[in-house]
NUNU-766649 format. One record per residue (C-alpha): residue number from 1; residue in one letter; x, y, z. Coordinates in Angstrom, 1 decimal, always signed. Each point is the difference from the previous one (the first is absolute). Last residue first. Example, Ala and Ser with C-alpha at 12.3 -4.5 7.8 and 13.67 -1.06 7.14 Angstrom:
BEGIN
   pos   code       c1       c2       c3
     2      S    +13.7     -1.1     +7.1
     1      A     -1.4     -3.4     +0.7
END
This chain:
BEGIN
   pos   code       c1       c2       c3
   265      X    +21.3     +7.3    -14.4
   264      X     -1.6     +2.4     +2.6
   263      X     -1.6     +2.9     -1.4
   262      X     -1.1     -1.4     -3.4
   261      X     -1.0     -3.2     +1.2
   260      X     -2.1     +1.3     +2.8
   259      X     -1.6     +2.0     -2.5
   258      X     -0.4     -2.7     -2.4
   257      X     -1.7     -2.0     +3.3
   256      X     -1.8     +3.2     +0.5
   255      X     -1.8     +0.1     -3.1
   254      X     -0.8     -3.6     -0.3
   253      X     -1.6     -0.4     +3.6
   252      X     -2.2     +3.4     -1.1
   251      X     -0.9     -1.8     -2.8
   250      X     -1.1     -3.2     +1.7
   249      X     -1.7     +2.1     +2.9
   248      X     -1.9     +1.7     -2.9
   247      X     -0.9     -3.5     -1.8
   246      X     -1.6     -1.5     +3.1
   245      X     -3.5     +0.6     -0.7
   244      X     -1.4     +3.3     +0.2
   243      X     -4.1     -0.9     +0.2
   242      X     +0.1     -3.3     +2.0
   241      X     +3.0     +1.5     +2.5
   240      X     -1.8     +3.5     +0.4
   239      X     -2.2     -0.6     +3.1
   238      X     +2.3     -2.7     +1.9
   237      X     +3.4     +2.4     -0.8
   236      X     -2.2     +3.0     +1.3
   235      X     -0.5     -1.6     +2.9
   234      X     +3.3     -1.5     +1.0
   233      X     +2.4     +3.1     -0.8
   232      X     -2.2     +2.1     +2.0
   231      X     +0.7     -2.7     +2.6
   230      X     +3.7     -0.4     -0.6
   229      X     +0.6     +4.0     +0.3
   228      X     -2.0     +0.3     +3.0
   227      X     +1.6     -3.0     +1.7
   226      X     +3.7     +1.8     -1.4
   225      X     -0.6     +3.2     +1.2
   224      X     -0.9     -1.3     +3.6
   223      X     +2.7     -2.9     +0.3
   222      X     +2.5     +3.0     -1.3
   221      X     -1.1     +2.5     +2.6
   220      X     +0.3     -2.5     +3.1
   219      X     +3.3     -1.5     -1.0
   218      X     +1.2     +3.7     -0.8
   217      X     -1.6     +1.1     +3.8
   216      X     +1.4     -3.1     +1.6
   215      X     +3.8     +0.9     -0.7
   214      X     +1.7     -3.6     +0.5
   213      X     +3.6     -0.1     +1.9
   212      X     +1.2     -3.1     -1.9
   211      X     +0.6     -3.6     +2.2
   210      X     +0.8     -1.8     -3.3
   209      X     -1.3     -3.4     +1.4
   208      X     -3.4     +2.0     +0.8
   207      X     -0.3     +1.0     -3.7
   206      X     +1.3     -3.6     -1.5
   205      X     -2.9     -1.6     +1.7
   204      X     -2.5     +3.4     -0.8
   203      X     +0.7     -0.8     -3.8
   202      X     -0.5     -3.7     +0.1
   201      X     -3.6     +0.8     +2.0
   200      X     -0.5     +2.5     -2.9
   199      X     +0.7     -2.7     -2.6
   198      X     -2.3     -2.5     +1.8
   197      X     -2.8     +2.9     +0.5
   196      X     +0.3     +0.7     -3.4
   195      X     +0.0     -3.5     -1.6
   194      X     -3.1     -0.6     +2.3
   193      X     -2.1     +3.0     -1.4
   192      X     +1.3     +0.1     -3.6
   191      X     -1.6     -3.2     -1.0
   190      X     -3.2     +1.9     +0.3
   189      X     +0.8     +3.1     -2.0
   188      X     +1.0     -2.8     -3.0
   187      X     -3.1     -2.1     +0.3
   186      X     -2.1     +3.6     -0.5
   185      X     +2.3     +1.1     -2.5
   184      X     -0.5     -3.7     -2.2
   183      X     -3.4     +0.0     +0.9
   182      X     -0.6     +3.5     -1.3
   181      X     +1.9     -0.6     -2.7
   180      X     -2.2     -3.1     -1.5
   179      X     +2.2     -3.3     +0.9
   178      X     +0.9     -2.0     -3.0
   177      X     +3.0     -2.1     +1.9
   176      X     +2.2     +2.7     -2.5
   175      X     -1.5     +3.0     +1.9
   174      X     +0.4     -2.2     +3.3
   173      X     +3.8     +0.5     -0.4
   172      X     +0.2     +3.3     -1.4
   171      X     -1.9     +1.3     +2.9
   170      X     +1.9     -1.9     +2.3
   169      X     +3.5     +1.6     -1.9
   168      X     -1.5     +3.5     +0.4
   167      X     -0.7     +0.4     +3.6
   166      X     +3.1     -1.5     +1.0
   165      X     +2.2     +2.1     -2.7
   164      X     +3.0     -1.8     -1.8
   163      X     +1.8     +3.2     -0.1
   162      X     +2.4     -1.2     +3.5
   161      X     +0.0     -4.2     -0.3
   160      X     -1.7     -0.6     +3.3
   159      X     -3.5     +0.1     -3.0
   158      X     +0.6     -3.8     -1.0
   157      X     -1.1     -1.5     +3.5
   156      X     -3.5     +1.5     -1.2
   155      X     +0.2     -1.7     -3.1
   154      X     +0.0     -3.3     +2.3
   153      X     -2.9     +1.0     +1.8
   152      X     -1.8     +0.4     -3.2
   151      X     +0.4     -3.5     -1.4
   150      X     -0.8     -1.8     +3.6
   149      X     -2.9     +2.1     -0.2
   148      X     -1.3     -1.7     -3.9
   147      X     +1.2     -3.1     +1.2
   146      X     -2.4     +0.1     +3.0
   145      X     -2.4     +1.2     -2.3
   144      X     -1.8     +3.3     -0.7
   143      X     -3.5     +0.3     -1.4
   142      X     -1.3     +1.5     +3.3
   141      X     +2.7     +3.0     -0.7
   140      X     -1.5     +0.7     -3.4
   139      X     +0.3     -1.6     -3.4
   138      X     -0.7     +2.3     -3.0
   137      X     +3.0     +2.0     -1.1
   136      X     +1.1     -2.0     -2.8
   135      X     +3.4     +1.2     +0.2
   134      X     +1.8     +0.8     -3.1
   133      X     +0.5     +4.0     +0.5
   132      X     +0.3     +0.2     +3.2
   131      X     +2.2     -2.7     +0.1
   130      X     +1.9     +1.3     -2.4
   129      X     +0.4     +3.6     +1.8
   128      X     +1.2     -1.8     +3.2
   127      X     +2.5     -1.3     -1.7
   126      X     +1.5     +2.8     -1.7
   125      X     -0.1     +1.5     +3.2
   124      X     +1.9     -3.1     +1.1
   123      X     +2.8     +0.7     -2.2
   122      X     +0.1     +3.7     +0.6
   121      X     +0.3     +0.5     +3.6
   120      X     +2.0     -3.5     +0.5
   119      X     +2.5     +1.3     -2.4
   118      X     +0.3     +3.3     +1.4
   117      X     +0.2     -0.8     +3.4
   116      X     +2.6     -2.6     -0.7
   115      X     +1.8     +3.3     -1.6
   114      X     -0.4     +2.0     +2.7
   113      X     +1.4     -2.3     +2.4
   112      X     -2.0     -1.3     +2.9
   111      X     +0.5     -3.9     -0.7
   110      X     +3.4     -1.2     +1.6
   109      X     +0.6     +0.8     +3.6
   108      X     -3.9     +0.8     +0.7
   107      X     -1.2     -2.9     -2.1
   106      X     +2.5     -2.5     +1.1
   105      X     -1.1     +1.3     +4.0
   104      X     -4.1     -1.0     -0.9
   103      X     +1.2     -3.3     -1.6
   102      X     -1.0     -2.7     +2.5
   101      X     -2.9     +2.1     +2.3
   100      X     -1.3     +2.0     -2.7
    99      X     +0.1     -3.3     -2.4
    98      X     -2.2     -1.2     +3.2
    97      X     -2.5     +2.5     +0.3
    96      X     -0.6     +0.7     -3.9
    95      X     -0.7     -4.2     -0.6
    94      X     -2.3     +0.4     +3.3
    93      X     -2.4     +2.6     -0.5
    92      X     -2.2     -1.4     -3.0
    91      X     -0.7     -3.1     +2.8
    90      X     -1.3     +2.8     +2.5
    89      X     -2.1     +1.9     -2.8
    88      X     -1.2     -3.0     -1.1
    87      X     -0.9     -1.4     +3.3
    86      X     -2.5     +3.4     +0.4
    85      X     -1.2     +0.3     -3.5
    84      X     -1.2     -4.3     +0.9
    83      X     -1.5     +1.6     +3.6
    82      X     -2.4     +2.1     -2.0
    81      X     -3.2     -1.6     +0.8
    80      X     +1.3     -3.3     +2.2
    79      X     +2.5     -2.2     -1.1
    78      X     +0.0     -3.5     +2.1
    77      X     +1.5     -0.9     +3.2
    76      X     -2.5     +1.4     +1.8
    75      X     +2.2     +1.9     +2.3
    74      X     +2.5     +0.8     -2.2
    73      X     -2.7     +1.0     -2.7
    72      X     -1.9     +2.5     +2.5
    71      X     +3.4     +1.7     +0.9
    70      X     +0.3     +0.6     -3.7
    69      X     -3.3     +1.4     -0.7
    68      X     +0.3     +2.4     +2.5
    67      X     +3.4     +0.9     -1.3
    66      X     -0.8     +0.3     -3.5
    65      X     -3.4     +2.2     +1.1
    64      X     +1.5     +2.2     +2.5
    63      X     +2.9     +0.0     -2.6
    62      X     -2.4     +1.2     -3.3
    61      X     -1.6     +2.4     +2.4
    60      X     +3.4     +1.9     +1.0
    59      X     +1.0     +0.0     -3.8
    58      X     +0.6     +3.6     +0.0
    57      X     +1.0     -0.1     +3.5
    56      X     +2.6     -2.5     -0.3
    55      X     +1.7     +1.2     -3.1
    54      X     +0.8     +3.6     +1.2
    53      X     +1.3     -1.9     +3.8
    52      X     +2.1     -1.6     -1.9
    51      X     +1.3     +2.5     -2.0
    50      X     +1.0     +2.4     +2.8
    49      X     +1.3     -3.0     +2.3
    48      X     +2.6     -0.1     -3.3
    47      X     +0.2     +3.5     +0.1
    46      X     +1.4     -0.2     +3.6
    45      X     +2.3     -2.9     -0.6
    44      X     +1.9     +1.5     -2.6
    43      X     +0.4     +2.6     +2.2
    42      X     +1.7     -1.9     +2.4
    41      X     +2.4     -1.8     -2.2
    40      X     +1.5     +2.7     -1.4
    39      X     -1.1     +3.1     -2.6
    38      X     +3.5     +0.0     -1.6
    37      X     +1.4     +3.0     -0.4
    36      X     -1.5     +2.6     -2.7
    35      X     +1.6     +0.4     -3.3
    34      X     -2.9     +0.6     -1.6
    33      X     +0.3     -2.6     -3.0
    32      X     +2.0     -2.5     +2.2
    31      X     -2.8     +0.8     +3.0
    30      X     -3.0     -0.3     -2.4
    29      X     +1.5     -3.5     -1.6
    28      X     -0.3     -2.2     +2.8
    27      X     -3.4     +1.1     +1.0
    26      X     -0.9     -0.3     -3.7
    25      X     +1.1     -3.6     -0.7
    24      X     -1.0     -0.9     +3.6
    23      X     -3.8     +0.8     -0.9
    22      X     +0.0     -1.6     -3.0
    21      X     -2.2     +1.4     -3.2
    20      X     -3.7     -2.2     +0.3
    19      X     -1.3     +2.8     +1.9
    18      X     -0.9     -1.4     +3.6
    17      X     +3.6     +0.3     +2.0
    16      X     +0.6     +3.3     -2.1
    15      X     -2.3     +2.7     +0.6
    14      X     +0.3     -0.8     +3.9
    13      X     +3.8     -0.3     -0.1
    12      X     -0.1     +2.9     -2.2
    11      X     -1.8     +2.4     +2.4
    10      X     +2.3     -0.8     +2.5
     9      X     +2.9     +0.2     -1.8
     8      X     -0.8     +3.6     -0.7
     7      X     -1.7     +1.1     +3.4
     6      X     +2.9     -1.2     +1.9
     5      X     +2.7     +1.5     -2.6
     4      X     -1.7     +3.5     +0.2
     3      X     -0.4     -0.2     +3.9
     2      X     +3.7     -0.4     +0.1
     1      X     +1.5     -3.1     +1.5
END
């Protein structure tokens, strides 16, 4: 790969796993527009350690904390502090682990299209803007229930469908529950930590079964550009989220599913 391609999907891997606009949609879509080869497994790997790593150290006290907290209620038997954020995030995890598990290979036979992309793009930017809109916006995370996780896990499953966005759909989802947005991101950044280390496990399974040569200085470059890229991403999403609202990533999902439309349909 080129440095220009590294740095490029880098960058929007780390823009995009956060911003409520789909990651996949726009690392599928980059290569069609450009027409660059496809990026392969490895690399996908790469900016997916990139990310992770981005989300664990700007919430590095909040885990010390959650997983403190958690040890304390296995032992005790009873939650502890934080330990209830802790079994939520773990219980929100599961629905998105095991629809990756059962339907991950219908999604990448059937489900990258443009035009799926497209739909998903602009149909759930559309609902992301409502609940924006219509949510109450006044419960926070201590206010969640058991129902209230199981109910954003399961969005979560919702985002293999290419467009659907990870980041976005969670947000949506605990939007609607009444969440204020910066519970609803900061829930959402959270549930991102297991799903990526289960989809990046998936990734590395099919990468050693594949037995491809793998060129450590573009895995090394892109999990660098796209850490720095997710945590800028991060912390100026968490400072602006209460004063910009959601409407600009709904627009922006509107514009490029028309565009997407245009170009590809």
């Amino acid at each position: 790969m080129e440095l220009p391609h590294i740095l490029a999907l880098a960058i929007l891997q780390g823009l995009t796993e956060f911003l409520p606009i789909s990651s996949s949609a726009h690392l599928i879509l980059l290569p069609l527009i450009a027409g660059w080869e496809d990026q392969g497994l490895a690399f996908d790997v790469a900016v997916h350690v990139g990310t992770l790593s981005a989300v664990v150290v700007y919430f590095r006290n909040t885990l010390k904390t959650l997983i403190h907290d958690w040890i304390q209620s296995v032992i005790l038997r009873k939650h502890s502090g934080d330990s209830y954020l802790a079994w939520a995030v773990l219980l929100g995890t599961i629905p998105a682990g095991l629809a990756g598990l059962l339907l991950n290979d219908l999604v990448d036979s059937h489900l990258r299209s443009p035009l799926v992309i497209a739909t998903t793009t602009i149909g759930f930017g559309l609902l992301l803007g409502w609940a924006d809109w219509y949510g109450k916006r006044q419960r926070t995370l201590t206010q969640l229930n058991w129902k209230d996780i199981l109910y954003i896990g399961l969005a979560q499953a919702i985002s293999l469908i290419p467009g659907t966005s990870r980041s976005g759909i969670t947000m949506t989802a605990g939007l609607m529950l009444g969440l204020n947005r910066q519970a609803a991101a900061q829930f959402s950044f959270l549930l991102s930590i297991p799903i990526i280390i289960l989809a990046g496990g998936w990734i590395t399974v099919k990468l050693i079964k594949s037995a491809v040569p793998i060129e450590w200085s573009v895995l090394g470059l892109g999990a660098l550009f796209s850490a720095i890229s997710a945590y800028l991403c991060i912390y100026f999403f968490m400072k602006l989220i209460n004063q910009i609202g959601m409407w600009p990533f709904v627009i922006y999902r509107l514009i490029l599913g028309v565009v997407l439309l245009v170009l590809f349909v």
